[in-house]
C-alpha positions in Angstrom: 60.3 276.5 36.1 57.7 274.9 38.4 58.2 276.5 42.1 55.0 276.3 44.3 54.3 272.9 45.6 50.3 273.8 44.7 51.0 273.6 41.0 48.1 271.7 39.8 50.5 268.8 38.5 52.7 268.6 41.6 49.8 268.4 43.6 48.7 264.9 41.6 52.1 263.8 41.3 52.6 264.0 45.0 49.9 261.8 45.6 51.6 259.0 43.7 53.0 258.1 47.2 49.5 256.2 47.8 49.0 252.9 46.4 45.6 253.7 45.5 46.7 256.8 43.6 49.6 254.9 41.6 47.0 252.0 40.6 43.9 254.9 40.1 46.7 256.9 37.6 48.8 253.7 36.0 51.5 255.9 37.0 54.2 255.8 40.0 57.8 257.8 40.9 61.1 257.0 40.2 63.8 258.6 42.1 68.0 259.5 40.5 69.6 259.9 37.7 69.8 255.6 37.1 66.5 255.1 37.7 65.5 257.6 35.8 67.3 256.6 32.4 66.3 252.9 32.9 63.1 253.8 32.7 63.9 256.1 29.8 65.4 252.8 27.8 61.8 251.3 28.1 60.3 254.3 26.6 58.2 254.7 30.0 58.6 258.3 31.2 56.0 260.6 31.5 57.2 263.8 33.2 61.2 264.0 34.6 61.6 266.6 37.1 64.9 268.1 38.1 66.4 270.7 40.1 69.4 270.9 38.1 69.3 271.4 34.1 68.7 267.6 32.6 67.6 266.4 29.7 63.7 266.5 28.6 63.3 267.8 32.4 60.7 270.4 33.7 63.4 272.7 35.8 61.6 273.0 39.6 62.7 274.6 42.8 63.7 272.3 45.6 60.9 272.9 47.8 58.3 270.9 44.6 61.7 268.0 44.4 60.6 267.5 48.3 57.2 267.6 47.9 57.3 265.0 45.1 60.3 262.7 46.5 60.1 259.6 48.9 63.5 260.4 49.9 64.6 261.7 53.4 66.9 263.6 51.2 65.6 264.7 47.7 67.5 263.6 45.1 67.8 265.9 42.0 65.9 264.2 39.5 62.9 262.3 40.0 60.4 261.1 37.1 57.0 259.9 36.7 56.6 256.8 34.6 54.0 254.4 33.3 53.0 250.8 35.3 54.3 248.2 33.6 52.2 246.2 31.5 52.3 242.4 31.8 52.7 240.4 28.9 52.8 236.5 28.0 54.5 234.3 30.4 57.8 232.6 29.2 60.5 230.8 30.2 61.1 230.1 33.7 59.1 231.6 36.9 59.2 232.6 40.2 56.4 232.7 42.1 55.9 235.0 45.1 53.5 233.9 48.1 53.1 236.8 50.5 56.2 238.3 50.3 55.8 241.6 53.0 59.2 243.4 52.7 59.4 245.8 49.6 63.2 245.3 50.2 63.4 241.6 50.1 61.1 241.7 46.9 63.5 244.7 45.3 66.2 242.4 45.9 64.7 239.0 44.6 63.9 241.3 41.4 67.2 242.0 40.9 68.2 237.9 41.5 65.8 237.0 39.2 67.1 239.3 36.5 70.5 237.8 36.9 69.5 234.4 36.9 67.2 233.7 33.8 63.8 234.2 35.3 61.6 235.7 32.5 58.2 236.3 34.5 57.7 237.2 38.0 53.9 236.1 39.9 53.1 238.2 42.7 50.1 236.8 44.8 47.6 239.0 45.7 48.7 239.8 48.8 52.6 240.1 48.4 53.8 243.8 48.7 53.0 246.7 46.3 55.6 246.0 43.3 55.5 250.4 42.9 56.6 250.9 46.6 59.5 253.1 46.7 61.5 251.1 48.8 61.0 248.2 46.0 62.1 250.6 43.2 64.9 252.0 44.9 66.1 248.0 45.8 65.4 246.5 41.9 68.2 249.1 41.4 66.2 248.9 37.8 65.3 246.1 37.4 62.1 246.0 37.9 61.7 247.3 34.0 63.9 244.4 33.0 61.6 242.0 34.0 57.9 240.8 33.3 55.7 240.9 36.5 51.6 239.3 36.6 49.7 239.7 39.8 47.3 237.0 39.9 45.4 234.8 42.4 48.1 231.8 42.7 46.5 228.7 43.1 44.5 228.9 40.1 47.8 230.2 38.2 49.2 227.2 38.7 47.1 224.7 38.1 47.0 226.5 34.4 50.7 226.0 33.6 51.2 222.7 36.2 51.5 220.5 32.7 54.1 222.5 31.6 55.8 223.4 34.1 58.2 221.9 36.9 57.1 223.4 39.9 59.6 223.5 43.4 59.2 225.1 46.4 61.0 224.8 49.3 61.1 222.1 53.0 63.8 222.2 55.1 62.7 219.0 56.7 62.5 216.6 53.8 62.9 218.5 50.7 66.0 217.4 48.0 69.1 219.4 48.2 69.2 222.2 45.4 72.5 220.6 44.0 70.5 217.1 43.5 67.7 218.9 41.4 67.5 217.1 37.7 66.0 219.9 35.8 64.5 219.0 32.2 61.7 221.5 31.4 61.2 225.0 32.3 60.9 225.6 36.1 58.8 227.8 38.4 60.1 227.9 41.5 57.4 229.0 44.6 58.8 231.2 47.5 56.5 232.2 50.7 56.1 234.6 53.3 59.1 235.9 55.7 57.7 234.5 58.9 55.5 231.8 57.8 56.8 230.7 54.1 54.9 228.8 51.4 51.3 228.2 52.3 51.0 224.8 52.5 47.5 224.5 50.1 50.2 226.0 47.5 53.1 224.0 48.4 50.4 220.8 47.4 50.9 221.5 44.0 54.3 221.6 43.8 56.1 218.6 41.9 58.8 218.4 44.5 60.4 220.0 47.0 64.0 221.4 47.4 66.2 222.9 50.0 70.1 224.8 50.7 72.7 222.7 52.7 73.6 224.7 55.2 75.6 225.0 59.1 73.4 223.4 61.7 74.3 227.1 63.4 72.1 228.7 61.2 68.2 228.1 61.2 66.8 230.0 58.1 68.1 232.3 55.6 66.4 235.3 54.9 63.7 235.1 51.8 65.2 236.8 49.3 69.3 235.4 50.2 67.5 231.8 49.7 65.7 233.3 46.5 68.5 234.3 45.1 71.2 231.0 46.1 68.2 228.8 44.4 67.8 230.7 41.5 71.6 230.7 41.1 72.1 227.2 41.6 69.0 226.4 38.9 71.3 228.8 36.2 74.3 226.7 36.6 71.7 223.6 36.2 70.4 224.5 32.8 
């Protein structure tokens, strides 16, 4: 049983909370039981902690759970796991431009997961995909999906032959429901406050948009995210 919080390995784990640590280590935290054992299914873990006996856990006392959690209130098993590696691209796409919110990106993972998107594209300057607040909103499944962070304007002009590419206008773009889809799709989504840059939205093929009440102005990112990517499912 581990019980200082300046065991040598604590001390490294806790610094996981850093961005430049996770990167530096190709490790990061995640936090409960469900997290824990999806990572487990992707044969990712490297070290589970727990307070409580568990499974392949290193037993330690509750003041180390605190050190190493996120969590205003620790939960009682935590694990450190590998990054995940990207792999080929497949399928259809979503592409991220700026997105700020770890939650709104946690909860356009789990959309995508649910509606057939096999390869996530973060630009460079959308939110750390490790930040807790990401993880904890995936509700796991962020390892159920394939992420590449890449610069984006130069990813797609490398796929724009095989690929149809939509983003959204609210002024002039086609409704959703209008969409004829006959090749695999990657669909571009932008920044909370000032969406798609336009440069990017130049490349799309055409542009879409969700009939809504006058009442309403906008839709947060990740509720459109996940109505397009629905409606695009029930349009394969």
């Amino acid at each position: 049983m581990i019980e200082s919080i300046n065991n040598e390995r604590i001390k490294k784990y806790a610094k996981l909370d850093q961005k430049k640590y996770r990167n530096l280590e190709g490790m990061f935290i995640v936090e409960g039981e469900h997290l824990v054992e999806e990572a487990r299914k992707r044969g990712l873990i490297i070290e589970i902690f727990s307070t409580v006996p568990y499974e392949d856990a290193t037993l330690v006392s509750e003041a180390v759970m605190t050190k190493l959690s996120h969590l205003t209130t620790p939960p009682k098993i935590l694990a450190v796991v590998k990054i995940l590696d990207s792999k080929e691209i497949k399928g259809n796409l979503l592409i991220l431009d700026g997105i700020q919110d770890p939650g709104n990106l946690g909860t356009i993972i789990r959309s995508a997961v649910a509606f057939g998107i096999d390869t996530i594209i973060l630009s460079n300057d959308t939110v750390d995909l490790y930040n807790t607040k990401t993880i904890r909103s995936s509700e796991g499944m962020i390892f159920n999906i394939n992420f590449i962070k890449t610069d984006l304007n130069s990813f797609i002009d490398k796929i724009k032959n095989d690929y149809l590419i939509l983003t959204t206008n609210v002024k002039d773009g086609k409704n959703i429901k209008d969409i004829s889809i006959n090749k695999p799709y990657a669909i571009i989504m932008g920044n909370e406050g000032n969406g798609v840059k336009e440069a990017l939205a130049s490349l799309s093929n055409d542009t879409i948009y969700i009939p809504m009440s006058k009442s309403c102005e906008s839709l947060n990112v990740a509720i459109a995210t996940s109505i397009i990517l629905y409606e695009l499912y029930q349009n394969k």
